[in-house]
C-alpha positions as CSV (number, residue, x, y, z in Angstrom):
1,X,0.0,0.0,0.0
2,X,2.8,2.1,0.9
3,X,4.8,2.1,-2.5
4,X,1.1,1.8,-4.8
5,X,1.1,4.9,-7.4
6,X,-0.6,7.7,-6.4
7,X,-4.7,7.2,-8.1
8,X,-5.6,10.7,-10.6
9,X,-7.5,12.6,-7.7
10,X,-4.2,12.9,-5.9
11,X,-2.2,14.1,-9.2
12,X,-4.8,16.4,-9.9
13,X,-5.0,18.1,-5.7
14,X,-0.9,18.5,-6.7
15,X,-1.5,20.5,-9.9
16,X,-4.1,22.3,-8.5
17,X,-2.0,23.0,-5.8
18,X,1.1,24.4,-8.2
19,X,-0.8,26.7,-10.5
20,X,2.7,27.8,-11.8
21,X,3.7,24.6,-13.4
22,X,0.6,24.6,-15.8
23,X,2.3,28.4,-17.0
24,X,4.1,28.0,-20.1
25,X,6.6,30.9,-19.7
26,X,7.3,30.5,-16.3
27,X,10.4,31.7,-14.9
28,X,11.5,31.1,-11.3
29,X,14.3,33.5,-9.8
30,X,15.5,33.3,-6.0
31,X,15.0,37.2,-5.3
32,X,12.4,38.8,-7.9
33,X,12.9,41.7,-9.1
34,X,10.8,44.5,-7.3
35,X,8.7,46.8,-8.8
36,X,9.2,50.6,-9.0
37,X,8.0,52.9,-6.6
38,X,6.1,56.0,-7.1
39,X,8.3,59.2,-6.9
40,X,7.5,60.9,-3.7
41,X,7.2,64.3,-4.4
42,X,8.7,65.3,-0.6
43,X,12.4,63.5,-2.1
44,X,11.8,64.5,-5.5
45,X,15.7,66.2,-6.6
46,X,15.4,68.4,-9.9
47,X,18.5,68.8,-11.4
48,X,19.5,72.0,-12.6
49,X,22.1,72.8,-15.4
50,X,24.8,75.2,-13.8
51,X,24.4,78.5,-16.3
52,X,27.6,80.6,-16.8
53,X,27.2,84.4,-15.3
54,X,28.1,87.0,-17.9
55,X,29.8,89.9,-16.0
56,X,27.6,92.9,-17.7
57,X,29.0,96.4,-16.8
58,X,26.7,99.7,-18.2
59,X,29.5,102.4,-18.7
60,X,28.2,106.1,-18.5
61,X,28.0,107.9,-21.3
62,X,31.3,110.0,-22.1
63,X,30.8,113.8,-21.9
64,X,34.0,115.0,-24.0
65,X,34.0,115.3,-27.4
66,X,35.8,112.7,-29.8
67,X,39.4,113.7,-31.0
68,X,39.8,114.6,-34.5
69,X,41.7,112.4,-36.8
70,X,43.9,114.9,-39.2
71,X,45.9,112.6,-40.6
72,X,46.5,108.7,-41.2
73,X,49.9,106.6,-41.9
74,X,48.1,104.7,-44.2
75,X,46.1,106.9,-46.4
76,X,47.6,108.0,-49.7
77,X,50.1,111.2,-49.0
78,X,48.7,113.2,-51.4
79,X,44.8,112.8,-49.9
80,X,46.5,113.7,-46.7
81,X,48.4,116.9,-48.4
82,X,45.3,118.4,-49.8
83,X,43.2,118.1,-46.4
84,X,46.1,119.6,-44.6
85,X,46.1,122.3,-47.5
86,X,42.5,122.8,-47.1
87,X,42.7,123.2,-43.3
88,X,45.0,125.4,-43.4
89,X,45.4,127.3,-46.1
90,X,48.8,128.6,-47.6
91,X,49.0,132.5,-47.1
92,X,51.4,132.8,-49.7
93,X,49.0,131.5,-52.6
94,X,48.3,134.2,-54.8
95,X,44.0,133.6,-55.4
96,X,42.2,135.9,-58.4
97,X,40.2,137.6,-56.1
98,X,43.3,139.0,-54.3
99,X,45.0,139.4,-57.2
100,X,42.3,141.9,-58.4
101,X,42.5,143.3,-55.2
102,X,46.2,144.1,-55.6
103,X,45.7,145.3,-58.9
104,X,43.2,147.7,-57.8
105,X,46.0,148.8,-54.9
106,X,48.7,149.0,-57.0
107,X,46.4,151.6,-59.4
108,X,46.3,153.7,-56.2
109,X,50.0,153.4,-55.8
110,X,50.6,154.6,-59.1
111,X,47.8,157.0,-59.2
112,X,49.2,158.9,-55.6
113,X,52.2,158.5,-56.9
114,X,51.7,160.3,-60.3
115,X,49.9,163.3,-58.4
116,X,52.6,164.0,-55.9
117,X,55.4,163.5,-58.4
118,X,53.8,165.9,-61.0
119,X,53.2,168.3,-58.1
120,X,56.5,168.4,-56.7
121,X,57.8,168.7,-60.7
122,X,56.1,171.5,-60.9
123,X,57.7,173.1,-58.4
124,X,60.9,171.8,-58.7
125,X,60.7,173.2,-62.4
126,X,59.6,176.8,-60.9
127,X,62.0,177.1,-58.4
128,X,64.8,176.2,-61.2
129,X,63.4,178.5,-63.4
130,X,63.1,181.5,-61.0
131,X,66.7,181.3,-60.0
132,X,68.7,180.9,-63.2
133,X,69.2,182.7,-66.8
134,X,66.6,181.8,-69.0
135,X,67.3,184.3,-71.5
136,X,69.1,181.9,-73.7
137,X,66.3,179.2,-72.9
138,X,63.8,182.0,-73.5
139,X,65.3,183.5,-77.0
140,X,64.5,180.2,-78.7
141,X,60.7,180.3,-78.6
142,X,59.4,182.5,-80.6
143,X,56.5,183.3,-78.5
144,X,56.3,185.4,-75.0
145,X,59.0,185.0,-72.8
146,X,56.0,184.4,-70.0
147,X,54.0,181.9,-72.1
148,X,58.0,180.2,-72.8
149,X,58.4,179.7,-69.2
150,X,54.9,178.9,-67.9
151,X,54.9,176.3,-70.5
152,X,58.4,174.9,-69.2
153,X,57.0,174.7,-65.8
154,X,53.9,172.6,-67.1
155,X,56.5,170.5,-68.7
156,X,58.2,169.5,-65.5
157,X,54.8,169.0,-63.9
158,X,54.2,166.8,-66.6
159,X,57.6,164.9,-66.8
160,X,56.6,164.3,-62.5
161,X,53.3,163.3,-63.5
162,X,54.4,160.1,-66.4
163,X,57.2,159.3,-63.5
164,X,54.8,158.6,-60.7
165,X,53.7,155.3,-61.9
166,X,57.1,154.0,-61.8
167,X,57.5,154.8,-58.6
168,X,54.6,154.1,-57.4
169,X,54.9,150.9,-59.1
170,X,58.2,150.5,-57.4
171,X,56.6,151.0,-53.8
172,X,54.2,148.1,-54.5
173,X,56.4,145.6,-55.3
174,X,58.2,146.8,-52.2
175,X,55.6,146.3,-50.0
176,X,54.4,142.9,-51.7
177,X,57.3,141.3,-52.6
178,X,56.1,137.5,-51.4
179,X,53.6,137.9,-54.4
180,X,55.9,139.5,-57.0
181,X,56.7,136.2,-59.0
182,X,52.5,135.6,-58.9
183,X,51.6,138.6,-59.6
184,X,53.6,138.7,-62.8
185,X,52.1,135.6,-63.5
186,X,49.0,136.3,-63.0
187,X,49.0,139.3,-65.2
188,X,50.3,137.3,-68.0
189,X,47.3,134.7,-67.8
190,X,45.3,137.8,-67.6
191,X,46.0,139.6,-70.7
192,X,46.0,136.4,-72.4
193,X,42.0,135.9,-71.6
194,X,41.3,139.7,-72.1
195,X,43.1,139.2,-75.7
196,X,41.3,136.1,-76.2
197,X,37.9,136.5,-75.2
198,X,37.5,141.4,-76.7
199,X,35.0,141.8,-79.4
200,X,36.9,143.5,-82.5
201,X,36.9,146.9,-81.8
202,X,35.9,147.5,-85.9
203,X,32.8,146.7,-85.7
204,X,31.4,149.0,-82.5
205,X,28.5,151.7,-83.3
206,X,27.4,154.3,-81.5
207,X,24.6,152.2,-80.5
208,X,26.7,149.1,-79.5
209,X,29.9,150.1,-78.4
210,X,33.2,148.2,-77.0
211,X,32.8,147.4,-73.1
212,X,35.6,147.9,-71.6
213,X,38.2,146.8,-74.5
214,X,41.2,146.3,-72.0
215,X,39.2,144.7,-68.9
216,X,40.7,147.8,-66.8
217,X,37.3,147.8,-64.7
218,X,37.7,144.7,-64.0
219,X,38.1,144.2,-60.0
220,X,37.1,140.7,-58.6
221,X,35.9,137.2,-60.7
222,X,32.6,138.5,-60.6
223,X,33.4,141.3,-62.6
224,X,35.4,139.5,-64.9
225,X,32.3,137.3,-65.5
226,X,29.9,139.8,-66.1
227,X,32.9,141.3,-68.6
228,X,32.7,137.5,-70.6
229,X,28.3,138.4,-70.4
230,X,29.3,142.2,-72.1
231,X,31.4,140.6,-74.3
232,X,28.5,138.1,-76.0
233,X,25.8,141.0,-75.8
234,X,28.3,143.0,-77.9
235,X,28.3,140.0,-80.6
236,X,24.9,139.4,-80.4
237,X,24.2,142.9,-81.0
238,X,26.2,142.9,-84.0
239,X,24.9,139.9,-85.5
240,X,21.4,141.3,-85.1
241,X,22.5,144.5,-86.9
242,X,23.8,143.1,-89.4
């Protein structure tokens, strides 16, 4: 009785009893894995990224005014010779509208000049002829001895008068000698346009005549524009007449 083989209701208490053997995919481990507890939000750690700190300074705003830059080692040295040039001008250059202006000084030169020249002629010329003998100076003329000398003292007067502009002329170059050399210059380039640029002089009229044939009116670039302006009205003029 002891070794009979167990009867089918005692098989089937034993499977009933191991519901785990009747599991296909049934794995058996000594310590099971367990499962995964819920995060308690009391030890929940976030993890934060460290971010870098930017060291931001906010400088005032500068009061004084920014330097000027006259002049650069690397820009072309004749960009850098005409800005210097027009910052500071040369004093020495010679411009038309000073030339004009020294023409019209050197006229006043020349025209004080001839006045106190013929002046003191005249009076050199009487003083001469009160204190010599004129008789043989006199006998040549035939005319009045009084007429003979009045007109030898107008002649000195007059001799004075044709000498002043030399040395008045003289006394501006004196006192302008830095702008001798332009002035020369100047005068040359002057004429040439004047030559250049008159009307001819044959065909003037009483109604249209020549406007200033020599450009001795002339006083500034203005004036030597509206000269060029005279010049075409006097053409025009002709043309029209004609």
């Amino acid at each position: 009785m002891l070794c009979s083989p167990p009867t089918l209701r005692i098989a089937a208490i034993g499977c009933r009893m191991q519901p785990t053997l009747l599991a296909p995919n049934a794995y058996h481990t000594s310590s099971p894995t367990p499962l995964r507890a819920q995060d308690n939000p009391s030890t929940k750690t976030s993890r934060r990224a460290p971010i870098a700190k930017r060291h931001i300074s906010f400088k005032k705003p500068s009061l004084t005014l920014p330097t000027l830059r006259h002049a650069s080692t690397t820009t072309n040295p004749s960009t850098s010779t005409s800005t210097t040039q027009e910052a500071h001008p040369d004093p020495e250059h010679l411009t038309w509208n000073t030339f004009f202006k020294l023409r019209k000084t050197r006229r006043w030169y020349q025209l004080g000049s001839s006045v106190g020249s013929g002046i003191n002629g005249f009076i050199i010329g009487a003083e001469v002829l009160t204190r010599t003998d004129t008789d043989k100076l006199v006998s040549q003329f035939p005319i009045d001895p009084f007429i003979s000398l009045g007109l030898i003292t107008f002649a000195c007067g007059g001799l004075g008068w044709l000498a002043g502009p030399v040395v008045g002329n003289a006394m501006f170059n004196w006192r302008n000698k830095k702008f001798r050399g332009q002035m020369e210059e100047k005068e040359k380039e002057f004429y040439r346009r004047i030559k250049r640029y008159r009307v001819d002089p044959s065909a003037s009229s009483m109604a249209n005549p020549v406007p200033d044939y020599y450009g001795e009116k002339i006083a500034s670039v203005a004036g030597y524009r509206q000269w060029l302006k005279d010049q075409r009205a006097f053409n025009k003029k002709r043309q029209t007449y004609v």
